[in-house]
C-alpha positions, -999 to +999 in steps of 0.1 A: +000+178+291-022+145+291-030+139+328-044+098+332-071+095+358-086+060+369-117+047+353-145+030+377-151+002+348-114+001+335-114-028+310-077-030+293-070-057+266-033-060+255-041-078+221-019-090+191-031-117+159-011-149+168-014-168+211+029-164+211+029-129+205+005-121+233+021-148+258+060-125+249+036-095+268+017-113+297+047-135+310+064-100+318+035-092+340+045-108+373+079-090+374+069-060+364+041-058+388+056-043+418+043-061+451+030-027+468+009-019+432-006-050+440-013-046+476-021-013+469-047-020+440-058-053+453-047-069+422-050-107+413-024-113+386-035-146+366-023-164+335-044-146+311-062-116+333-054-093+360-079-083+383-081-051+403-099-034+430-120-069+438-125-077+398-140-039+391-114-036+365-093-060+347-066-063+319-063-090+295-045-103+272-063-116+238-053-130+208-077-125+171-107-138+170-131-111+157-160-127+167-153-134+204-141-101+209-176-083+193-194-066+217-165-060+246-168-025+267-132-023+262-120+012+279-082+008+268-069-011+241-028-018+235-028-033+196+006-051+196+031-056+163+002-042+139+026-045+112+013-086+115-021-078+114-027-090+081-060-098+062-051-130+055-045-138+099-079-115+106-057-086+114-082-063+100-117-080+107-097-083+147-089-041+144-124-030+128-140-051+158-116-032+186-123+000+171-158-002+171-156-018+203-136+017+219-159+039+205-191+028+219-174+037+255-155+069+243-122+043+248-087+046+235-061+024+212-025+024+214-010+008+187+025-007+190+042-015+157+076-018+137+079-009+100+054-023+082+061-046+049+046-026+020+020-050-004+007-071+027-020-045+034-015-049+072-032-029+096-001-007+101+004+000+065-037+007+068-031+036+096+004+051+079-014+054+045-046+072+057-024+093+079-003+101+047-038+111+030-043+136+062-011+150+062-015+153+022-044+175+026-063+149+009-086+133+041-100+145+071-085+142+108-095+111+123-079+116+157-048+100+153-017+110+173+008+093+149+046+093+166+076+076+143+114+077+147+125+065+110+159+066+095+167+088+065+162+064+035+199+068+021+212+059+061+241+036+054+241+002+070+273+002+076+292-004+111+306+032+115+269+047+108+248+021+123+258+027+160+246+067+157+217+057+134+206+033+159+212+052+190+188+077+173+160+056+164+153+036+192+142+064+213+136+061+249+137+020+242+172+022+262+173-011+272+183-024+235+223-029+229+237-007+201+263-030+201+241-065+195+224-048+169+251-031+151+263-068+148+236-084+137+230-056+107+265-067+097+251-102+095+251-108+058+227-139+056+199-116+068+179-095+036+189-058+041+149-048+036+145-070+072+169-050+088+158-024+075+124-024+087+137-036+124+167-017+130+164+015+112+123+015+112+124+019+073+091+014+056+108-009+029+096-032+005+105-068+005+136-082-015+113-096-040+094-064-047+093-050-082+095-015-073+107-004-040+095+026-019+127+045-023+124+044-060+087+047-064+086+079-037+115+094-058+100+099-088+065+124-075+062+150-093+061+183-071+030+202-073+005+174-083-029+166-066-027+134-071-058+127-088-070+138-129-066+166-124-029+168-132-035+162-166-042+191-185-075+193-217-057+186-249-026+167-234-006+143-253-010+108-235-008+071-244-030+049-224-030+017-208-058-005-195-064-036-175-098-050-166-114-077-145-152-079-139-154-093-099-129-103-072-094-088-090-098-047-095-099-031-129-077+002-141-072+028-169-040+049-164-024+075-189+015+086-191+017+121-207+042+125-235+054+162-227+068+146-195+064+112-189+038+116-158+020+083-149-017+094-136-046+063-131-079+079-142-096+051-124-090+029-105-121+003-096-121-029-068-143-041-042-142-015-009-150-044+014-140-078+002-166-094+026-192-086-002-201-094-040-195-067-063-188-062-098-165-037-113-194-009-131-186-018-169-206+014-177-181+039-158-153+023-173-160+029-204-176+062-195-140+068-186-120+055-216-146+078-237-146+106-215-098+101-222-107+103-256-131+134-255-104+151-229-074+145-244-052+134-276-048+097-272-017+086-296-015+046-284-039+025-265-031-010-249-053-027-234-050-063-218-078-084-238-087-109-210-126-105-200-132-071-217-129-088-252-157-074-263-154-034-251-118-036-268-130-050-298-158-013-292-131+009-289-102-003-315-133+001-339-140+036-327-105+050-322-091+030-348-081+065-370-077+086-341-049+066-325-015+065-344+003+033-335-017-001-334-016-027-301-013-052-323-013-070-359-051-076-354-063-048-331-057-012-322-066-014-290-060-053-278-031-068-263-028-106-253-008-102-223-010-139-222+009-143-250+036-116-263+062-131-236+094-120-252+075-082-254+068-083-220+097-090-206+117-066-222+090-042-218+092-049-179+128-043-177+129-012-199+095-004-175+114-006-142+147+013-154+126+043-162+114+044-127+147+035-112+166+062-132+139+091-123+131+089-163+091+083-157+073+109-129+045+095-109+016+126-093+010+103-057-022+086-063-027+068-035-040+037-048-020+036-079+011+038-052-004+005-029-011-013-065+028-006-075+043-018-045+021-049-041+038-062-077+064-091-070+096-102-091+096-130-111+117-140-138+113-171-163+132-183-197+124-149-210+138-128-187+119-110-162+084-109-153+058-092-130+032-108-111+010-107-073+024-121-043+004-154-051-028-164-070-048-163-045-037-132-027-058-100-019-031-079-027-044-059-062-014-049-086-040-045-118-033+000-114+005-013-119-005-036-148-019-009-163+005+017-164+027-008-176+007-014-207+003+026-210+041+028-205+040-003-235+018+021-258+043+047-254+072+031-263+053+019-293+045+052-304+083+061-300+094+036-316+075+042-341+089+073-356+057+090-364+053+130-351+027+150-332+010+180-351+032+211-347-001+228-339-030+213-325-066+229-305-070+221-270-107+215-262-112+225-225-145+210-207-160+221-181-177+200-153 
């Protein structure tokens, strides 16, 4: 059992991205405070700090600003509603600071959060994901002690389950009223995702999501590593491909015939958007070579935007290898500026594969934060895909791309041509 002990130096910030959020946590202070803890600590409860012991230690509250807060001894950190520490508010420049702040005095974070919103890359959704990675097998510990009460993700919203379903999940936080809250879940002007993520501390996607959670989760395939690897040498696979060359990411995913199994074989964007960087044309097409020497490619799409010239490489290259052309004037290129009518209906048929379990997915990580970044959108030709805005961080180009590999298939399909009743299997060793 953890046993506290008081620190000489103590210096506790109680911290959160917005001034409100951190005001809702210091105007509790002076009632909470009992009079003897004061006497007996000789504490000074201001506004915005709390002194103790004649200003030896101190608590404060702090709102983020990454710069002010570089360089603080900070011995105990409280990180309030991380799920709204978001790039775009300096969530994550604020939490890299704190960290690094805690571990030049050996101090410790307690991070206080509701469900997160999947696609707005907040610092919760940071921490669950890299946790998920741990747990997976697939990272190391980093010290985490991760505790969440979450409600099945088939738990009916309904007021005969909702009271028990509550009751359950909100813990030890007795002092919220099952009753107030079974109310307001009944309160049909509010999205279900919200309540959702409040109530029932589901880690749901947004009403305007593409693919949700539920539905992308539901379709991993058991026994997958979730890298290359679950593709086998000499495996049947169309493949799709969507490219940038700086600030949006770049991606080459395959879907195997035999059973439908989406895997990314890369997946390339900038590690730390602070920086130039340029996607490394020579590994990507290291890798669309290395598909080809690996496996049977039957259909390749590939978006033509900025890698015009590569495409134009590779429909010349593959051109009698590959049995179904992208299009009338390549074998490889497709204008996913143009082709509207296509890609809508390619969309729809896209997401009903994943909704009805048809399409299997091996839990790549990144190809997983990619999917649920993508946003609905519809227009006169029915409906669309697309990021949150123009200008947001969020990447969707690993979803883009097994789209277009999903396109390829369904080409090939239609198509009516066969596979070789016999074929080789080249196996390569690395």
């Amino acid at each position: 059992m953890p046993v506290g002990r008081s620190h000489p130096d103590a210096y506790i910030q109680v911290t959160a991205v917005s001034e409100q959020q951190t005001e809702n946590t210091r105007d509790v202070f002076p009632g909470l405070i009992p009079e003897r803890t004061k006497r007996a600590f000789h504490m000074d409860v201001q506004k915005e700090i709390i002194y103790a012991n004649g200003g030896k230690q101190k608590l404060r509250t702090m709102s983020a600003n990454f710069r002010s807060a570089e360089g603080g001894r900070v011995t105990f950190c409280i990180a309030n509603e991380t799920h709204h520490w978001i790039p775009s508010q300096g969530g994550k420049k604020f939490y890299d600071t704190i960290t690094n702040n805690l571990t030049k005095v050996q101090g410790r974070l307690l991070c206080i959060t509701n469900a997160y919103e999947p696609g707005e890359d907040s610092v919760a959704q940071v921490i669950r994901e890299e946790q998920e990675k741990y747990w997976a097998g697939l990272a190391e510990d980093s010290g985490w002690l991760y505790d969440s009460l979450e409600a099945h993700p088939d738990a009916p919203l309904t007021k005969d389950w909702a009271p028990y379903i509550v009751e359950m999940i909100r813990g030890d936080a007795v002092w919220l009223n099952i009753e107030d809250i079974v109310q307001e879940i009944q309160d049909g002007s509010k999205p279900v995702a919200g309540k959702r993520r409040m109530w029932f501390n589901q880690i749901v996607s947004a009403g305007d999501s593409l693919i949700s959670v539920k539905h992308w989760d539901g379709i991993l395939k058991p026994g997958c590593f979730g890298d290359k690897r679950d593709l086998r040498a000499g495996d049947h696979i169309a493949l799709g491909f969507d490219g940038s060359k700086t600030d949006d990411a770049t991606a080459l995913v395959a879907i195997r015939l035999e059973d439908n199994l989406i895997v990314p074989l890369g997946i390339w964007q900038n590690p730390n958007p602070a920086n130039p960087w340029h996607v490394p044309v020579e590994e990507v097409e290291s890798e669309v070579h290395l598909a080809f020497r690996m496996y049977k490619v039957v259909a390749f799409f590939a978006d033509t935007a900025y890698w015009e010239s590569q495409i134009d490489d590779w429909s010349d290259t593959y051109r009698e290898q590959l049995l179904v052309k992208a299009s009338p004037r390549s074998t490889v290129g497709f204008d996913m500026r143009g082709n509207k009518t296509k890609i809508s209906q390619t969309t729809e048929a896209f997401v009903g594969s994943i909704v009805d379990g048809r399409l299997k997915q091996n839990g790549d990580k990144l190809m997983r934060v990619h999917v649920l970044n993508v946003k609905r959108r519809t227009n006169s030709y029915g409906l669309w895909f697309g990021k949150a805005s123009a200008e947001s961080p969020a990447k969707i180009d690993g979803f883009a791309a097994g789209f277009l590999a999903y396109m390829a298939l369904m080409a090939f399909n239609e198509s009516g041509k066969k596979l070789p009743k016999e074929y080789t299997r080249r196996l390569y060793q690395f």
